[in-house]
C-alpha positions, -999 to +999 in steps of 0.1 A: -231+158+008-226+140+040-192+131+050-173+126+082-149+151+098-130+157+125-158+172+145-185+145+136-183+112+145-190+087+112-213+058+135-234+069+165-256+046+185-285+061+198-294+039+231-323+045+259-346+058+237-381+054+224-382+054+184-414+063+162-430+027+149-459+032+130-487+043+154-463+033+187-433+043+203-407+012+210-378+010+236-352+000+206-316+014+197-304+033+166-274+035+144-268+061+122-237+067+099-226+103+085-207+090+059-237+080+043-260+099+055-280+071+062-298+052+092-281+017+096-298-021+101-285-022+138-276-059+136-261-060+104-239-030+111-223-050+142-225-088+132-221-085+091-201-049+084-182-052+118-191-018+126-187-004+163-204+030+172-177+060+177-196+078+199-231+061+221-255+087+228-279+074+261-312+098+254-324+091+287-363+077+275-370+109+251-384+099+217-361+100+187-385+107+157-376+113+117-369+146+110-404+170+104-418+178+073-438+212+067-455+213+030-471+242+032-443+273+046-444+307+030-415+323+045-398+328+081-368+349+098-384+375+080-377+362+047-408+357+022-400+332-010-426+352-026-403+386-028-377+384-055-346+399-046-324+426-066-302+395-074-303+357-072-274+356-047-290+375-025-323+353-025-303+324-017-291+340+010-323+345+026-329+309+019-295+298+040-313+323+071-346+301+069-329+269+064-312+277+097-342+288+117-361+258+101-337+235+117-336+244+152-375+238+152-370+204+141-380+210+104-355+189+083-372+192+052-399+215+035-417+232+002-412+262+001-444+283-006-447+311-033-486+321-029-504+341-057-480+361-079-473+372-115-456+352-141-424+374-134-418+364-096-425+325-104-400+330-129-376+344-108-379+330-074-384+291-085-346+281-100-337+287-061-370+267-047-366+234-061-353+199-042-318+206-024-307+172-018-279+171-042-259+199-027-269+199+008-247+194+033-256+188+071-248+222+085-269+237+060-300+231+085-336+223+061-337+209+025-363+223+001-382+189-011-392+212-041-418+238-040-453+243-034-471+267-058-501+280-045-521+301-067-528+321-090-554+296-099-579+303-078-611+309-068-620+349-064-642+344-036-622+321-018-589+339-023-583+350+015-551+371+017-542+365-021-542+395-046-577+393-066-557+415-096-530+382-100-555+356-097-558+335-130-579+309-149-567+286-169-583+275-202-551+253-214-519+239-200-504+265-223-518+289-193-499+274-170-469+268-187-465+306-196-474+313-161-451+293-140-424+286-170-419+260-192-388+243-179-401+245-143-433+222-151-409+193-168-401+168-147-380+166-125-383+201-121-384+227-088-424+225-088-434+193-063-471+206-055-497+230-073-527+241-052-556+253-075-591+255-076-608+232-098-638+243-109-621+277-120-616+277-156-610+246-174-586+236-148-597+198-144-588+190-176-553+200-170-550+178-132-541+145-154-513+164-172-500+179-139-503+145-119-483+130-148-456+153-145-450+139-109-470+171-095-495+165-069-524+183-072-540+199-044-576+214-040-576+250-023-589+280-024-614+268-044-656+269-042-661+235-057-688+217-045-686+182-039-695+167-074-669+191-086-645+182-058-652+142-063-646+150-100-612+165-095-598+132-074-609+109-104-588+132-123-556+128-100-562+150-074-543+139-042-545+168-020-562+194+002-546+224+007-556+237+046-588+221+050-618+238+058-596+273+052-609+292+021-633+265+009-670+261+003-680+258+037-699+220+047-732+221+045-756+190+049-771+187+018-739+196-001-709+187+023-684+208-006-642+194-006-645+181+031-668+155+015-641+139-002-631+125+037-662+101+035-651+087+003-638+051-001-606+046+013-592+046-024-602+080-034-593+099+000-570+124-007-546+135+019-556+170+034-535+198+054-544+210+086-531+247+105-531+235+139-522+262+154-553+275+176-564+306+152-573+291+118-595+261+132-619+257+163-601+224+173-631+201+175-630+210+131-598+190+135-613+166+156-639+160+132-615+159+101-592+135+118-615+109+135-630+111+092-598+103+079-569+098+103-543+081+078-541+118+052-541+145+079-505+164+073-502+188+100-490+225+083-483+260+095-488+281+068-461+302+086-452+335+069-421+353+069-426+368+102-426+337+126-402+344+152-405+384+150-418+403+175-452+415+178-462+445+156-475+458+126-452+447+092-456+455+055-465+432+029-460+427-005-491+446-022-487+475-001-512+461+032-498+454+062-498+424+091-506+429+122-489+401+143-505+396+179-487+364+191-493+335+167-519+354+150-516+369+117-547+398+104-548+419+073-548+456+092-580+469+095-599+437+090-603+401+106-589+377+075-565+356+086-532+365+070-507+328+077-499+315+112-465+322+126-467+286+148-440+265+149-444+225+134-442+211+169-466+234+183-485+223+158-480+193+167-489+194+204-522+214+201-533+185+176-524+161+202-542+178+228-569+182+206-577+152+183-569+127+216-547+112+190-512+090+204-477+111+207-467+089+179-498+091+157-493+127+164-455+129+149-465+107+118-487+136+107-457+158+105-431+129+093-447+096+081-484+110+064-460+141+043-432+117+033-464+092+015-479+127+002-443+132-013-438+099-026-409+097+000-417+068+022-388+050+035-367+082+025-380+107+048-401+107+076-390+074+081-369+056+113-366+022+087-329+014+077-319+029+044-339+063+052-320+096+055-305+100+090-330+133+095-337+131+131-352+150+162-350+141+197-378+151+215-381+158+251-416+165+275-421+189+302-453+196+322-474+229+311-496+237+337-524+254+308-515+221+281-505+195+302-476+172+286-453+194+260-430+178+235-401+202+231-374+196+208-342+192+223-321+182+194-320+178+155-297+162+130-291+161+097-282+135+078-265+117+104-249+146+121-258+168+150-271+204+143-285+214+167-286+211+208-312+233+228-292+225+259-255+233+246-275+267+227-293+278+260-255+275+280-240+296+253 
């Protein structure tokens, strides 16, 4: 839990900055208290609760934006949530590493990913996957939001890097209890999203029950075509898992799940995006976003070897990765195996790309995920009341990309994690 200490100052005053207002960036200070945790109402702090900042921090004009969200990781630091460890501690561990790393990118908050596995590992790995908030404290880097399942439900032709021999159908919701485990489908429980294909099985019949159990639903993987994909939002369907990514492709007379985009505002779901140069030609995102600009949620997919040197790596079924900068293959063939991008690089080739504003461009990695989650004015949020999860973001020139955001420093609940500056001068 938050709490002030010696080293972190309880009230800090953010001043010279520009903060992250809906689709703008305003000139406007920021109080934040570490007792709490929380952001503070600026003018009720000093004129009602008397409050006086103990430390002013003058960010020069660089943006202070919420805290990113990534809803769709698989791993990093070389640590894969799909691999069980020999014990539980030990797992945990692995999640403290990737929590860490998470954090000096400017991730405050994630699900964790476990893609197509057996019962066993979903039994195993998902008591340490689910929402960290009630024991995290700051220095602990990321929180899990709770996890994303993704798979075994899904479609064999559209399965991409997933195991065909683990992939599943299911008739009854009996199919997915046994499969994920009873007391991790009750709510609240460690599972926050399920990614499925629809038209596999009798899997629509089971979305109502899953949406009820305060599990979004998300379409991937999945040859549906659009009746079947239309079908599947009327039953409570509220996502896309990587859009355009192992899916029935668009085709005129049958425009498959990227139909849904040119549905009444009411019925669009919210949709993922891998920005990251390799998994989509970027006029595909540019196309996707001037559809529906309000439910793009910028993801990386990123596997367990973001941050590793180039090379060839094992993987769990006995393949290997070949990693040749941020792009991930299967050896020996050309199927995309993850991304290994970063969130704000992400971000910056979408805003490149889509022509989109700086700020419309860090909503789709704080504001867009924190709806998705239910989590508005909790996360990805700059409103008082919302978790202190910041970044400060700078800019530097790039001759080949032009304007960069870079991030320059991160806290957590109201206290400072991490500094690039004070980490570069160690």
């Amino acid at each position: 839990m938050p709490g002030k200490t010696a080293s972190h100052p309880r009230i800090t005053k953010f001043t010279n900055c520009r903060l992250v207002r809906g689709a703008e960036l305003v000139e406007q200070d920021l109080w934040i208290d570490s007792l709490s945790g929380k952001i503070l109402k600026d003018q009720e702090a000093f004129y009602e609760l008397h409050l006086s900042p103990d430390e002013i921090i003058d960010l020069g004009g660089r943006i202070l934006a919420p805290g990113l969200i990534d809803v769709q990781l698989n791993g990093a630091q070389g640590f894969d949530f799909s691999v069980p460890c020999d014990t539980k501690e030990e797992y945990d561990e692995g999640l403290r590493m990737v929590n860490h790393g998470l954090a000096r990118t400017g991730v405050t908050s994630y699900l964790p990913t476990v893609i197509s596995s057996t019962p066993e590992v979903y039994w195993k790995v998902l008591p340490s996957l689910g929402p960290s908030a009630s024991t995290l404290r700051p220095e602990d880097g990321a929180e899990s939001l709770g996890a994303h399942v993704e798979g075994p439900f899904l479609s064999p032709g559209r399965n991409g890097i997933h195991k065909p021999e683990v992939l599943r159908a299911a008739q009854t919701l009996e199919d997915l209890v046994h499969c994920y485990g009873a007391e991790h489908l009750n709510t609240p429980g460690p599972i926050k999203m399920i990614t499925a294909a629809p038209e596999v099985g009798n899997m629509m019949a089971q979305i109502p029950e899953i949406a009820k159990r305060g599990i979004i639903f998300a379409i991937g993987h999945s040859d549906a075509t659009y009746e079947q994909a239309v079908s599947a939002t009327h039953q409570g369907a509220r996502m896309i898992t990587h859009l355009f990514n192992a899916m029935r492709p668009f085709y005129h007379r049958n425009p498959g799940i990227f139909g849904l985009l040119g549905q009444s505002e009411r019925r669009r779901p919210f949709y993922g995006v891998i920005a990251d140069g390799i998994h989509l030609h970027p006029t595909s995102i540019k196309i996707a976003y001037n559809a529906h600009p309000d439910g793009l949620v910028l993801v990386t997919d990123a596997m367990r070897l973001c941050g590793l040197p180039d090379g060839v790596y094992e993987w769990t079924n006995g393949e290997r990765i070949v990693k040749t900068g941020a792009r991930l293959t299967l050896e020996g063939s050309d199927k995309i195996a993850g991304s290994s991008a970063t969130l704000i690089e992400c971000v910056n080739n979408f805003r490149r790309w889509s022509g989109s504003s700086t700020a419309d461009a860090i909503n789709a990695v704080t504001a867009t995920p924190a709806r998705l989650l239910g989590l508005q004015g909790v996360k990805g949020s700059l409103a008082s009341g919302a978790d202190a999860d910041l970044v400060v973001l700078g800019e530097k020139q790039d001759d080949d990309s032009g304007r960069t955001l870079t991030v320059d420093q991160v806290w957590k609940l109201g206290v400072k994690i991490h500094d690039t500056e004070k980490a570069a001068a160690m």
